[in-house]
N, CA, C and O atoms as a DFTB+ gen file, in Angstrom:
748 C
 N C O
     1  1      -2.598      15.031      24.546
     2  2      -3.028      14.989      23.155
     3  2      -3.995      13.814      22.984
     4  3      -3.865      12.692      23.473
     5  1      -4.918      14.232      22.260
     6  2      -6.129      12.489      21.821
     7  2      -5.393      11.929      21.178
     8  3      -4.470      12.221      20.418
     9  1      -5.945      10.907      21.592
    10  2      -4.859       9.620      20.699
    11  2      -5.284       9.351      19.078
    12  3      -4.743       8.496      18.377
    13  1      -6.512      10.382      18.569
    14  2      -6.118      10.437      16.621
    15  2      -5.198      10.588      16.480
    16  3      -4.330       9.952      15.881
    17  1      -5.209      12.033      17.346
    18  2      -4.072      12.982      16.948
    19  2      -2.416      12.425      16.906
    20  3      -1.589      12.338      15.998
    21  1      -2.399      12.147      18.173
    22  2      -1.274      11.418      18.607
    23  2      -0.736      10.309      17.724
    24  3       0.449      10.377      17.396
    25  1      -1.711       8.981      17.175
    26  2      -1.622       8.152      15.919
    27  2      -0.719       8.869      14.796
    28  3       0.444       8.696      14.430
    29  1      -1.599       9.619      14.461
    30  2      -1.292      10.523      13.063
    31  2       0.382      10.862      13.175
    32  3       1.298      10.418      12.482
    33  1       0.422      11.802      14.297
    34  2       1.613      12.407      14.396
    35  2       2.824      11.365      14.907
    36  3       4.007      11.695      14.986
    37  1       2.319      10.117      15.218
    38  2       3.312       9.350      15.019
    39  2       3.411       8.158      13.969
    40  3       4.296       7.320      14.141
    41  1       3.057       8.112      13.530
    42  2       2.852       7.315      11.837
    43  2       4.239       7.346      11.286
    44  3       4.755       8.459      11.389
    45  1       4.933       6.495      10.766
    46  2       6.217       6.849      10.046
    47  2       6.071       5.466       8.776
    48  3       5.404       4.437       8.879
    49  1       6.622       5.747       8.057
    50  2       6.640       3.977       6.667
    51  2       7.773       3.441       7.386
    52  3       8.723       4.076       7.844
    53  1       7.523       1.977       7.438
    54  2       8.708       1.079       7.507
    55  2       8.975       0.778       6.652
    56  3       8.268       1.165       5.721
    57  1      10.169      -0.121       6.320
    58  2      10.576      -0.368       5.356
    59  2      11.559      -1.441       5.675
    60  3      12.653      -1.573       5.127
    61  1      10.988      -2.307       6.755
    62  2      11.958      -3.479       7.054
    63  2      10.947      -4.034       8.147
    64  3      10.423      -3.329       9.010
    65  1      10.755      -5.345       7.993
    66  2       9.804      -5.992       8.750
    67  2      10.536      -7.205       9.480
    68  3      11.719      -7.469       9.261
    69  1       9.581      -8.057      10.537
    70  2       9.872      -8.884      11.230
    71  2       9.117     -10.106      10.274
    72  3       8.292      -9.871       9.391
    73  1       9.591     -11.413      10.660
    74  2       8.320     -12.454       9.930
    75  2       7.418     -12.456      10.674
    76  3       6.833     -13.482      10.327
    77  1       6.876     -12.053      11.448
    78  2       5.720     -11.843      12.180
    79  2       4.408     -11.686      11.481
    80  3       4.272     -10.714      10.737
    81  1       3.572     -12.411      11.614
    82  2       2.098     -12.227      10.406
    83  2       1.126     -11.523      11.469
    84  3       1.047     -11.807      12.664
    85  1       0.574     -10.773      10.939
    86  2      -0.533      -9.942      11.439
    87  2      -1.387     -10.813      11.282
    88  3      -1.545     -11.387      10.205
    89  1      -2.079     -11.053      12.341
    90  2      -3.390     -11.576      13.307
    91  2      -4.474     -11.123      12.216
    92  3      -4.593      -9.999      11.728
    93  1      -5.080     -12.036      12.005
    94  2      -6.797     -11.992      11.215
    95  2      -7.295     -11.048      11.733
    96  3      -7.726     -10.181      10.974
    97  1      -7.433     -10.841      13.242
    98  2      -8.324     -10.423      13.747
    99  2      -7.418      -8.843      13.639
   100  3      -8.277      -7.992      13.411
   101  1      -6.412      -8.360      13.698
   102  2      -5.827      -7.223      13.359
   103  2      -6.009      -6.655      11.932
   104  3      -6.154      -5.440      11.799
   105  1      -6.007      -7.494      10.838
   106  2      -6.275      -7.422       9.334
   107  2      -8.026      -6.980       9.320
   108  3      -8.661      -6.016       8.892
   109  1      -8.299      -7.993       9.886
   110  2      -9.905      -7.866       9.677
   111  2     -10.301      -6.022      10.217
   112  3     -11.115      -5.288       9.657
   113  1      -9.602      -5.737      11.200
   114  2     -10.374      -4.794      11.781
   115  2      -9.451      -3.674      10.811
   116  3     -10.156      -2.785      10.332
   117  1      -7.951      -3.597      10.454
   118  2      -7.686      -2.697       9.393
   119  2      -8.241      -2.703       8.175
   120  3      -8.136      -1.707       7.459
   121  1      -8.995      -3.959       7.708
   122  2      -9.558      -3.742       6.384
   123  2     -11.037      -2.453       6.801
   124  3     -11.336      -1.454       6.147
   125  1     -11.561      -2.871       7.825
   126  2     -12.513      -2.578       8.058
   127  2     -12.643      -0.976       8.137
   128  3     -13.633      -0.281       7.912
   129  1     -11.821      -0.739       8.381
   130  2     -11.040       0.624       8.574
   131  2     -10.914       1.545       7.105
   132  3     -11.399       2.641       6.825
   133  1     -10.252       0.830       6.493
   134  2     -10.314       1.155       5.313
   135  2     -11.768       1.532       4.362
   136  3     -11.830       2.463       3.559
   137  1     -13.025       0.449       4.713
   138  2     -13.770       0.631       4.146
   139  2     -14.992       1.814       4.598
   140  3     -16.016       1.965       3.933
   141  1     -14.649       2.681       5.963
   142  2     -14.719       3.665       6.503
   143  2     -14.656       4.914       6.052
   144  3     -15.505       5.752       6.356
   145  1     -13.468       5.203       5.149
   146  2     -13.125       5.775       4.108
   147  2     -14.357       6.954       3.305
   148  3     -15.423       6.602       2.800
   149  1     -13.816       8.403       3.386
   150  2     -14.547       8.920       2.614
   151  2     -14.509       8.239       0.781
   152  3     -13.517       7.928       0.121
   153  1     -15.766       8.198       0.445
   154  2     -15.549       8.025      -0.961
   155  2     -16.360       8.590      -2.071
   156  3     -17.502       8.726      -1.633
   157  1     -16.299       8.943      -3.183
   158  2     -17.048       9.532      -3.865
   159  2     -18.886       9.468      -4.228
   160  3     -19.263       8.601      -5.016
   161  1     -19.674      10.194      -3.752
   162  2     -21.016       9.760      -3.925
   163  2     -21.289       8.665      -2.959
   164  3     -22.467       8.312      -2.999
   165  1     -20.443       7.923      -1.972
   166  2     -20.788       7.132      -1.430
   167  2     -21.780       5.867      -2.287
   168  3     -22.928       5.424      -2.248
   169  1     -19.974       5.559      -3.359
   170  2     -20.488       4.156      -4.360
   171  2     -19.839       2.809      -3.515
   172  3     -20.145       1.634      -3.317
   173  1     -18.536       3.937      -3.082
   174  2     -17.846       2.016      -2.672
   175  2     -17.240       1.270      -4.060
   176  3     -17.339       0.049      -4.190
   177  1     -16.647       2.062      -5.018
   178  2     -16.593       1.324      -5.993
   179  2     -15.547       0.554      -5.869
   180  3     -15.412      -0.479      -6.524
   181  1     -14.451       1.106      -4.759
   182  2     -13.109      -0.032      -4.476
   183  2     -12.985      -1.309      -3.859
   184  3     -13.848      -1.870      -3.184
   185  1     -11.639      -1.804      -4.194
   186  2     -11.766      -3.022      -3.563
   187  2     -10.436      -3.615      -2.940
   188  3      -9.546      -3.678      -3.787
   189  1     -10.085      -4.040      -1.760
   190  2      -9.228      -4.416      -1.063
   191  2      -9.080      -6.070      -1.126
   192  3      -9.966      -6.903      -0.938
   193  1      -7.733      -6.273      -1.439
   194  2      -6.961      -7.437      -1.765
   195  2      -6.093      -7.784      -0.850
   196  3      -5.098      -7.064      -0.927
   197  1      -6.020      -8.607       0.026
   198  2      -5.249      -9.011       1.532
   199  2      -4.607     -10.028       0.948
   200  3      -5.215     -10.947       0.399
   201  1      -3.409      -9.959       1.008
   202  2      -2.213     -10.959       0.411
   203  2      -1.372     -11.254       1.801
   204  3      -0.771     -10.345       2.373
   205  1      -1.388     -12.614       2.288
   206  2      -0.458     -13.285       3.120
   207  2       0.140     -14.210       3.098
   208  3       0.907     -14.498       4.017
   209  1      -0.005     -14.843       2.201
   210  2       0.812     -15.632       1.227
   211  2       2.132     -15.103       1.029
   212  3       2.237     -13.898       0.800
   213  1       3.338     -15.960       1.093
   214  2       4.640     -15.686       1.006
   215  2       4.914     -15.570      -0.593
   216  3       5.254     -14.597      -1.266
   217  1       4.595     -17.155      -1.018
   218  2       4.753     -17.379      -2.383
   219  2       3.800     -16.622      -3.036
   220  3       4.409     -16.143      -3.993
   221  1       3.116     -16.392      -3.056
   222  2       2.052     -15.068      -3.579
   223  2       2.207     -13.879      -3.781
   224  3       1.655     -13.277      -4.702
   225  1       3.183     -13.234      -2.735
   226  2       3.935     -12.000      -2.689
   227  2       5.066     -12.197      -3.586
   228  3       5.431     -11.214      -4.231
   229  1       5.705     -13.344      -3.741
   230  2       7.015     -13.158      -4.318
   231  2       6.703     -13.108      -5.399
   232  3       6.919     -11.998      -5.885
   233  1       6.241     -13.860      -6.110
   234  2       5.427     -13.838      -7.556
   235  2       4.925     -12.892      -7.924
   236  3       5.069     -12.569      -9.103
   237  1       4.056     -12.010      -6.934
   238  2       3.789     -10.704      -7.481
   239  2       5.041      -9.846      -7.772
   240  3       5.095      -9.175      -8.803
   241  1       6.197      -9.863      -6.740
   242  2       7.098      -9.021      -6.703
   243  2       7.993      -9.641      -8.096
   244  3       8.577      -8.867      -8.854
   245  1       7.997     -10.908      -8.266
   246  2       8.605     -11.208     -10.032
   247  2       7.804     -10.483     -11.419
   248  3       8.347     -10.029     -12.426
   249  1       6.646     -10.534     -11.164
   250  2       5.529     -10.012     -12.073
   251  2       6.078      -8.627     -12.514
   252  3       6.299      -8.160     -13.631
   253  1       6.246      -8.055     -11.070
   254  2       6.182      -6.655     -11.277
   255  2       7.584      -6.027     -11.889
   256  3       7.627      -5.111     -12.711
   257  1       8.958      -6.854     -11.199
   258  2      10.285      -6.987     -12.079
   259  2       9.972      -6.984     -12.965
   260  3      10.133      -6.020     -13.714
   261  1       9.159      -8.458     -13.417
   262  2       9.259      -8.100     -15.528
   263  2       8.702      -6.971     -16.110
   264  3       8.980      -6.799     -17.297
   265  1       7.581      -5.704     -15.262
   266  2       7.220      -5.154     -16.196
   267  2       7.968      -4.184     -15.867
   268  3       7.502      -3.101     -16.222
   269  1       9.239      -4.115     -15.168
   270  2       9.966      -2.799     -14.572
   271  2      10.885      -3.313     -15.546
   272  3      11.342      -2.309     -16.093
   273  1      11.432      -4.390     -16.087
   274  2      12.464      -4.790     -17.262
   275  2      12.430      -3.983     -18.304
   276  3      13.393      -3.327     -18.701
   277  1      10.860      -3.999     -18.999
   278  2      10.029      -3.637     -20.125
   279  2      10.425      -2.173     -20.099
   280  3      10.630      -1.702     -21.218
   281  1      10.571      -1.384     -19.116
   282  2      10.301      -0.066     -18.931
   283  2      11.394       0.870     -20.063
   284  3      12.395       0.505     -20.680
   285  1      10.773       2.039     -20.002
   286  2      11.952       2.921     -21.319
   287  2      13.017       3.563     -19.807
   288  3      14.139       4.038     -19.983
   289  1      12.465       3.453     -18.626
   290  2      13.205       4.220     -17.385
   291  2      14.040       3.189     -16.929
   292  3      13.733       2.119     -16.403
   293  1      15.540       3.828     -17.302
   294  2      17.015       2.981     -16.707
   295  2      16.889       2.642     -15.257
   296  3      17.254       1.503     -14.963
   297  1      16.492       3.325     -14.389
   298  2      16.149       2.934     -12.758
   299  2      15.120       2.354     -13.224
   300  3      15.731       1.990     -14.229
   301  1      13.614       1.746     -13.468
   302  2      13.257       0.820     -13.456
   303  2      13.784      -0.334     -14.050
   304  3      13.430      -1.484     -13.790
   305  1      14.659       0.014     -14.873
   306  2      15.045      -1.366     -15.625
   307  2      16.060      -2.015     -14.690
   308  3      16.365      -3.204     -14.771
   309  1      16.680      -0.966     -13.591
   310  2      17.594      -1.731     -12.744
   311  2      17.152      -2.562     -11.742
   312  3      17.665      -3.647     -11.466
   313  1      15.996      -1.953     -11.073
   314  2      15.223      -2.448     -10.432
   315  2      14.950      -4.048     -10.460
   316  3      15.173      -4.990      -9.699
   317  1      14.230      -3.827     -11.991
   318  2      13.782      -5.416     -12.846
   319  2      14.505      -6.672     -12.907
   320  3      14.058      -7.771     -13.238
   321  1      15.687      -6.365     -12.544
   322  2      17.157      -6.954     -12.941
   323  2      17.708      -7.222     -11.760
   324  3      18.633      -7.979     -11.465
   325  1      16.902      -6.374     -10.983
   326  2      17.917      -6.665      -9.498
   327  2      17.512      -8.087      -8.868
   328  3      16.376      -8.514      -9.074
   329  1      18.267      -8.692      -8.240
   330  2      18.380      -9.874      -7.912
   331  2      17.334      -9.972      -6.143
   332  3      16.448     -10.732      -5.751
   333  1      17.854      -9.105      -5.686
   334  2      17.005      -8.396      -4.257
   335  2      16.215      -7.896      -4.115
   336  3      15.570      -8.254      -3.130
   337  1      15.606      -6.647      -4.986
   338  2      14.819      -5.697      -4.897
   339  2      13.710      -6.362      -4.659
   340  3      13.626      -7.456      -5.219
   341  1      12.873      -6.043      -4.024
   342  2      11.298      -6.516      -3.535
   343  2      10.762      -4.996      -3.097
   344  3      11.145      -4.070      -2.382
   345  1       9.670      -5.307      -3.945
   346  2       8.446      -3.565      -3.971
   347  2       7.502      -3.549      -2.573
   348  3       6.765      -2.595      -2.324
   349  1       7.603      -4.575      -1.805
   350  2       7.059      -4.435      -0.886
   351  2       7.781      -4.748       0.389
   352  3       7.081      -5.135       1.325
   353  1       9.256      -4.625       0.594
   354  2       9.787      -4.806       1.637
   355  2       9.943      -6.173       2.438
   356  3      10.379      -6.570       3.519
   357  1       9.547      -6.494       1.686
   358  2       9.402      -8.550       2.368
   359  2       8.382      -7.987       3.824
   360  3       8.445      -8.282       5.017
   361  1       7.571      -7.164       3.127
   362  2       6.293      -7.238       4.534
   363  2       5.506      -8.553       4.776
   364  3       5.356      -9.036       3.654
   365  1       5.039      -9.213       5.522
   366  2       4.282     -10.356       5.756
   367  2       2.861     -10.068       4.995
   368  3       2.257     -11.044       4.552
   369  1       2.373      -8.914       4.849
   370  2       1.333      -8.667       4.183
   371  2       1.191      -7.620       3.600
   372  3       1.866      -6.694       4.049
   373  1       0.371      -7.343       2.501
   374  2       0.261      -7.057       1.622
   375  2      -1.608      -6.546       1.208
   376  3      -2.539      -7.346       1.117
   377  1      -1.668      -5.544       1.087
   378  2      -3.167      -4.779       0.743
   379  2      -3.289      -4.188      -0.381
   380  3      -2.797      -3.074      -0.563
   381  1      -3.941      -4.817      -1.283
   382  2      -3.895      -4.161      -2.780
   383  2      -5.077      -3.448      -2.760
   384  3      -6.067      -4.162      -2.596
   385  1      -5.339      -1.975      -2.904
   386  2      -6.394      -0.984      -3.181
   387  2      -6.493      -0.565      -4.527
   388  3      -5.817       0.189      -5.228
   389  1      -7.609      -1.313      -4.727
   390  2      -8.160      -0.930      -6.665
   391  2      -9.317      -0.554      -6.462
   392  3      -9.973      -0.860      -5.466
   393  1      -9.801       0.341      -7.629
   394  2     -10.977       0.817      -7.823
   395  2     -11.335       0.746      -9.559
   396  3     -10.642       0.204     -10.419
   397  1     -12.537       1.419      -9.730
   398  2     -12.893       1.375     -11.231
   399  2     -12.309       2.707     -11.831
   400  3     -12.340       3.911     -11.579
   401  1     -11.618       1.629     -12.998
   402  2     -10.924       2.881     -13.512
   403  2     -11.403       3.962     -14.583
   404  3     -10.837       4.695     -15.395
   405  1     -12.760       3.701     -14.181
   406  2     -13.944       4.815     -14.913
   407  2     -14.196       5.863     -14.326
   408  3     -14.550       6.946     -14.792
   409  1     -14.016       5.551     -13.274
   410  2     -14.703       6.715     -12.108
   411  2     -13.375       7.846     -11.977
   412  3     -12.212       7.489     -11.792
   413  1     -13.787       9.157     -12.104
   414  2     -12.513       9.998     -12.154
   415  2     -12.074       9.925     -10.275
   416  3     -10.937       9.773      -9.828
   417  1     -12.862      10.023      -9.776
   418  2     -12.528      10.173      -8.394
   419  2     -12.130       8.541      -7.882
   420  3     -12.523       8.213      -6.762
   421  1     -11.508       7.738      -8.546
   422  2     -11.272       6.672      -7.958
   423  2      -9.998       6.784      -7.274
   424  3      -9.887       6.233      -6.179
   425  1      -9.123       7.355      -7.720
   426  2      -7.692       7.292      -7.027
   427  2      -7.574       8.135      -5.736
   428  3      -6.885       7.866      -4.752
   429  1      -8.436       9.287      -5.941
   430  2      -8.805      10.015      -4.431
   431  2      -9.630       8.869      -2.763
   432  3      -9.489       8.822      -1.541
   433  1     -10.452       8.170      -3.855
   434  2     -10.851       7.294      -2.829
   435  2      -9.850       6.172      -2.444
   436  3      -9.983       5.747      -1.296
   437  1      -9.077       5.735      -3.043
   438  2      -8.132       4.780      -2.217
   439  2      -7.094       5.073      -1.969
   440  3      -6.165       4.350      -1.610
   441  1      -7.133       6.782      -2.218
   442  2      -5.591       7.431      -1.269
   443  2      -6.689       7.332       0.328
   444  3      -6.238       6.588       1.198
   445  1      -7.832       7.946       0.596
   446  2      -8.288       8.190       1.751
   447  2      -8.571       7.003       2.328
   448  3      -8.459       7.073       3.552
   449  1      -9.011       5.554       1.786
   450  2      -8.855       4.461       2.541
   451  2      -7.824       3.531       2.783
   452  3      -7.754       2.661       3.651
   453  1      -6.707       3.966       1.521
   454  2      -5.090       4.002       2.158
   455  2      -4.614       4.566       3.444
   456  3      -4.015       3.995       4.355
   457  1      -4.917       5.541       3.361
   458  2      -4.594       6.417       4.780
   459  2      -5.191       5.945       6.398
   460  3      -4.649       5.970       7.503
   461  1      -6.452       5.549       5.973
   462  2      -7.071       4.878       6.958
   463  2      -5.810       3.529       7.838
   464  3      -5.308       3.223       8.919
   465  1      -5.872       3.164       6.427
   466  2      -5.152       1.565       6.933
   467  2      -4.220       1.954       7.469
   468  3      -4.123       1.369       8.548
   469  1      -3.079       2.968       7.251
   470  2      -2.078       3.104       7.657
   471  2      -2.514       3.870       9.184
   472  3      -1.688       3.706      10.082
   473  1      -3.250       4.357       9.384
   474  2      -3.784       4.774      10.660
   475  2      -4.198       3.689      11.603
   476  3      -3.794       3.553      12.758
   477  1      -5.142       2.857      10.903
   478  2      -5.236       1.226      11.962
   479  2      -4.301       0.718      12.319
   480  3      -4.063       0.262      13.437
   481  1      -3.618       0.744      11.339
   482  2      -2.151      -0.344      11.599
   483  2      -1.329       0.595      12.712
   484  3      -0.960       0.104      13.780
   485  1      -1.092       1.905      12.384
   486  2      -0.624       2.351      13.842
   487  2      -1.237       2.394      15.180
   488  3      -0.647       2.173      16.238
   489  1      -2.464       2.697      15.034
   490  2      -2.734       2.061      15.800
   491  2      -2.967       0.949      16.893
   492  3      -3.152       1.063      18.105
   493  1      -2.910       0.009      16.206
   494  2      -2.392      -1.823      16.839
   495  2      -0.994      -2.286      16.590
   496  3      -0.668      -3.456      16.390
   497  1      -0.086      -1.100      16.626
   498  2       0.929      -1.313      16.564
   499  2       2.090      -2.036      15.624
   500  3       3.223      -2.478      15.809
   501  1       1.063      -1.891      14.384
   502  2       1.657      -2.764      13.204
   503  2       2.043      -1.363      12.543
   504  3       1.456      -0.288      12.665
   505  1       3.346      -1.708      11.712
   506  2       4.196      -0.763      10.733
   507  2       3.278      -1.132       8.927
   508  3       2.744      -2.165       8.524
   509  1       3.479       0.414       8.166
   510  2       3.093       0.166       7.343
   511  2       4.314       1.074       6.263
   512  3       5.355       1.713       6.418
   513  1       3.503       0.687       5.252
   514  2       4.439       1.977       4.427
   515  2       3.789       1.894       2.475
   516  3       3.887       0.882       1.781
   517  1       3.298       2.970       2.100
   518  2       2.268       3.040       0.823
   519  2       3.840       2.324      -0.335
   520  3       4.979       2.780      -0.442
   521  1       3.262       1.218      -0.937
   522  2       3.821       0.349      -1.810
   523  2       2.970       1.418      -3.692
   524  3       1.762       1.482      -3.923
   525  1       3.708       1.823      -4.300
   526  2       3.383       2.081      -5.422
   527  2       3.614       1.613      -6.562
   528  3       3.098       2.203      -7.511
   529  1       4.527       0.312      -6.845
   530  2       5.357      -0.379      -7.883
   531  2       3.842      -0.824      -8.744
   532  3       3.639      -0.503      -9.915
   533  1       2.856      -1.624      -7.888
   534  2       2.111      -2.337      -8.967
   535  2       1.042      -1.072      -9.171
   536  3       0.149      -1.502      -9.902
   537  1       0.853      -0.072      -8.915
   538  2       0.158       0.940      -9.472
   539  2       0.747       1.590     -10.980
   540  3       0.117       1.934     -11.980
   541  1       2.099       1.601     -10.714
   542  2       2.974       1.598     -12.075
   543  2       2.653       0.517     -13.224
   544  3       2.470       0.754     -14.418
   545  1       2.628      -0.801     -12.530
   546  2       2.875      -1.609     -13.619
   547  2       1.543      -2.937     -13.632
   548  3       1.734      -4.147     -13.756
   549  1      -0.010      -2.094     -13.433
   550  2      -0.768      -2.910     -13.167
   551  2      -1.847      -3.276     -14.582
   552  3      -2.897      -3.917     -14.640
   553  1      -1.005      -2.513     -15.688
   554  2      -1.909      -2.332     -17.069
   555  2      -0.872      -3.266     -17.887
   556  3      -1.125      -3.430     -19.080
   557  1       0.433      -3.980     -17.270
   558  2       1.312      -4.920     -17.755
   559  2       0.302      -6.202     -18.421
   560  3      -0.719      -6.560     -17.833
   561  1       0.820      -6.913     -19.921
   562  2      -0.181      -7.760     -19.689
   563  2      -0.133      -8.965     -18.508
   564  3      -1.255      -9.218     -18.069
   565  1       0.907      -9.715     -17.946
   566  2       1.178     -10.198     -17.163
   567  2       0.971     -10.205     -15.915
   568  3       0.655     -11.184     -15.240
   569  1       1.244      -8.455     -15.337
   570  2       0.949      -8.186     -14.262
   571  2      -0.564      -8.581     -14.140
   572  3      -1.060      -9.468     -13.444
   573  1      -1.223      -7.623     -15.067
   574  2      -2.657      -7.489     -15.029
   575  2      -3.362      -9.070     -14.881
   576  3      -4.361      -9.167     -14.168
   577  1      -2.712     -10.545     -15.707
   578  2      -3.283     -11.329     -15.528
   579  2      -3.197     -12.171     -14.267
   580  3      -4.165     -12.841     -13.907
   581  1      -1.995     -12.146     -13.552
   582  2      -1.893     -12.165     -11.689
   583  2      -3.070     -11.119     -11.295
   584  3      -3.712     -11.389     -10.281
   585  1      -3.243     -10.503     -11.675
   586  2      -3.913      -9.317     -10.392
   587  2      -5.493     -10.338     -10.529
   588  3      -6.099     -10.773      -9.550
   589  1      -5.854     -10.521     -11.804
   590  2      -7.412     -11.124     -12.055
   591  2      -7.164     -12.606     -11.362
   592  3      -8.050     -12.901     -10.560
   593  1      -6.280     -13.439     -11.501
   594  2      -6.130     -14.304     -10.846
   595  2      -6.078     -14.453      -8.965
   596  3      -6.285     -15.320      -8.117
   597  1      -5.674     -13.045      -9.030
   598  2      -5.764     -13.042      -7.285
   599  2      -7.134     -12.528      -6.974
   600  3      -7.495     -12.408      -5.803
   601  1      -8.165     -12.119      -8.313
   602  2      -9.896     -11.876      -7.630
   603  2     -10.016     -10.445      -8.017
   604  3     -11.152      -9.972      -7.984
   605  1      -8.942      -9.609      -8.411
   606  2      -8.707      -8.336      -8.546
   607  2      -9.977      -8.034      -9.505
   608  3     -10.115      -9.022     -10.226
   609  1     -10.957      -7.055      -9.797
   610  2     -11.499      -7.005     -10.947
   611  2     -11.455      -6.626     -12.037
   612  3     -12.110      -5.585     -12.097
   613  1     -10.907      -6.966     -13.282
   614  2     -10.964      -6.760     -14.612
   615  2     -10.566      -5.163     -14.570
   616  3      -9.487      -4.575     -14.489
   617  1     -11.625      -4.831     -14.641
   618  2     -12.331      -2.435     -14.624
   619  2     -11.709      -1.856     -13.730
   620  3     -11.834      -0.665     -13.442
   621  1     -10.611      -3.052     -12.947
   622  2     -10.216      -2.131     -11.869
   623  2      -8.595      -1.911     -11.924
   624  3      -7.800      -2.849     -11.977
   625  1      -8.251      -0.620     -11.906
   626  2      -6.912      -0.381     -11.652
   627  2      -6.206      -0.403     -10.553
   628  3      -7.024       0.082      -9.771
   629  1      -5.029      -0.676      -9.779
   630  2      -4.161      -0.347      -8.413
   631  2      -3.557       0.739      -9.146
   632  3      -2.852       0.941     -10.134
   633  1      -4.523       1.729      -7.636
   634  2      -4.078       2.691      -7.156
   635  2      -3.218       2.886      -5.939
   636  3      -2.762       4.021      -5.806
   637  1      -2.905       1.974      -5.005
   638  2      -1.912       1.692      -4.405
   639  2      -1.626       0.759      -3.747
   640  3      -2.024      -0.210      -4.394
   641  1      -0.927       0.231      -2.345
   642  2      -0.977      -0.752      -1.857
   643  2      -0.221      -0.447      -0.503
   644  3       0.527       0.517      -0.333
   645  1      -0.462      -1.207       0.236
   646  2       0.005      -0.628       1.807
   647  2       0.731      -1.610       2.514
   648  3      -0.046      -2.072       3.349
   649  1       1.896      -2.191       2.601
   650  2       2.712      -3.303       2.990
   651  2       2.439      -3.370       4.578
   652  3       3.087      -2.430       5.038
   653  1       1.995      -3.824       5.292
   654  2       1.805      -4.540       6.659
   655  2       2.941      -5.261       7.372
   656  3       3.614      -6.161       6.869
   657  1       3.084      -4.748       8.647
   658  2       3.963      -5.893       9.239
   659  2       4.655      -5.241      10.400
   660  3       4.387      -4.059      10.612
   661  1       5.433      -5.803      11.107
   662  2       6.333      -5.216      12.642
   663  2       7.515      -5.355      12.406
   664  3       8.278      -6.264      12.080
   665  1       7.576      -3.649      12.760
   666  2       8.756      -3.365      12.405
   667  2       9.691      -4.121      13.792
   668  3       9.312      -4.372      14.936
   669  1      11.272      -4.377      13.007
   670  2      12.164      -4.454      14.298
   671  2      12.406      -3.466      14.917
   672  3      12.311      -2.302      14.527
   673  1      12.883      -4.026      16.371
   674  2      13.291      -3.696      17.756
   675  2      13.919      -2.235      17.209
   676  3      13.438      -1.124      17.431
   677  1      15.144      -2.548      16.422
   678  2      15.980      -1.757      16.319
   679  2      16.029      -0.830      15.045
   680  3      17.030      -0.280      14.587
   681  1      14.533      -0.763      14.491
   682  2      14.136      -0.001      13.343
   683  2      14.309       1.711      13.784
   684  3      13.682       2.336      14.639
   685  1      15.297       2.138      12.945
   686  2      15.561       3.856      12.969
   687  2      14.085       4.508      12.949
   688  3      13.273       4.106      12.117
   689  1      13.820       5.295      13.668
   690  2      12.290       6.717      13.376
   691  2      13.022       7.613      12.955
   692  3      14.024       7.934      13.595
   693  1      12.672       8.245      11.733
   694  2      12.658       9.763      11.511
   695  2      11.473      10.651      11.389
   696  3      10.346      10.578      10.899
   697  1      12.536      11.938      12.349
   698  2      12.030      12.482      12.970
   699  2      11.407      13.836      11.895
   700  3      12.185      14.549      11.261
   701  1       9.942      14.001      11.851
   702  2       9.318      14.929      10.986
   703  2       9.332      15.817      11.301
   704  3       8.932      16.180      12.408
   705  1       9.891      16.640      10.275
   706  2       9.831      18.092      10.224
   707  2       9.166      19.009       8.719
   708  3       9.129      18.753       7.515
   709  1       8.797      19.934       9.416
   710  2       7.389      20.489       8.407
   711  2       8.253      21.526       7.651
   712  3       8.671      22.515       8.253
   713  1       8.575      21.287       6.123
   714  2       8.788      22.357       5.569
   715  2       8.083      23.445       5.460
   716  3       6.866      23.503       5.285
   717  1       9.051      24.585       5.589
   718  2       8.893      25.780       6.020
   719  2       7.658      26.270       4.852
   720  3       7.641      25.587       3.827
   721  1       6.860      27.152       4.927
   722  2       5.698      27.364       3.841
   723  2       4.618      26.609       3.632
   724  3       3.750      27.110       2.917
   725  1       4.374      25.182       4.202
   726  2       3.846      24.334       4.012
   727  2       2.295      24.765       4.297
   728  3       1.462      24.565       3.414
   729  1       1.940      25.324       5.463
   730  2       0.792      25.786       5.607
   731  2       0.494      27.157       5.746
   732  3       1.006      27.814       6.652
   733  1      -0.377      27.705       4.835
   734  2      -1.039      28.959       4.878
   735  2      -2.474      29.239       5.695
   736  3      -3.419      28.493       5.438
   737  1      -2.629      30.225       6.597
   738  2      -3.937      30.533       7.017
   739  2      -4.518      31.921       6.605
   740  3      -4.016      33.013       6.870
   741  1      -5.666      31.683       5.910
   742  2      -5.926      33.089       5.584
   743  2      -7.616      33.498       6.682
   744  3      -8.669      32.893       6.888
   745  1      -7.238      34.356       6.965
   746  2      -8.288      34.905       8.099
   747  2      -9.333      36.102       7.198
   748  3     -10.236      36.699       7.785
């Protein structure tokens, strides 16, 4: 099998990391990856946010509690409250994908340079897994004023985010299986 292929079909989300920080030079070449990315009209209107900062992450992950507090949804409000919960897995890093939230095709473009990343990162052997909490809660006023403080732009919404990092030794794989119907071929 080529090794796209092979990547792809072995891709899984982690969801438990090592403290291990991904290498600049590993980040650099997954951002790069990302910006590879089919995108609409070929504007580029998105923008990638590399968080490796510990205290930076946690703060985001408090930010995002308070606006999961706020929420009318009883599971987010538990969430908000929880003493543990962290939206990004205590990954060492952290990739915030925003775009302009004018453009209708913006969220299509940073699902496809989401996908990318998560393809680099398997590639070099780093675990990933698509983080959606601050896409929920990125129009918070609070949230929203962390996000501009971390460089984020104003016009721009998170559309998702991709947690980085190595998985442990003894991290479970599950094993994919294709629901039945899933693909149609018409000849």
């Amino acid at each position: 099998m080529n090794a796209v292929l092979e990547t792809i079909q072995s891709r899984r989300s982690v969801r438990a990391y090592t403290e291990q920080q991904v290498s600049a030079e590993d980040l650099n070449l997954i951002l790069e990856a990302a910006t590879y990315a089919p995108n609409g009209m070929h504007l580029e209107t998105w923008h990638f946010t590399a968080i490796q900062n510990a205290a930076v992450l946690t703060e985001l992950n408090e930010k995002i509690k308070g606006a999961f507090r706020k929420s009318d949804d009883v599971h987010l409000q538990e969430r908000g409250k929880s003493q543990t919960y962290c939206c990004y897995y205590h990954a060492p890093t952290l990739i915030v994908v925003s775009n302009d939230s004018a453009r209708w095709w913006a969220p299509m473009d940073c699902a496809c340079a989401l996908q990318n990343i998560f393809l680099a990162a398997k590639s070099l052997g780093i675990g990933s897994c698509w983080i959606n909490q601050l896409g929920q809660t990125c129009d918070d006023p609070e949230v929203r004023a962390f996000l501009t403080k971390l460089g984020i732009p104003e016009n721009q919404k998170v559309y998702g985010c991709a947690a980085l990092g190595y998985a442990p030794a003894d991290a479970p794989v599950k094993e994919k299986k294709l629901a039945e119907g899933t693909v149609t071929i018409i000849k």
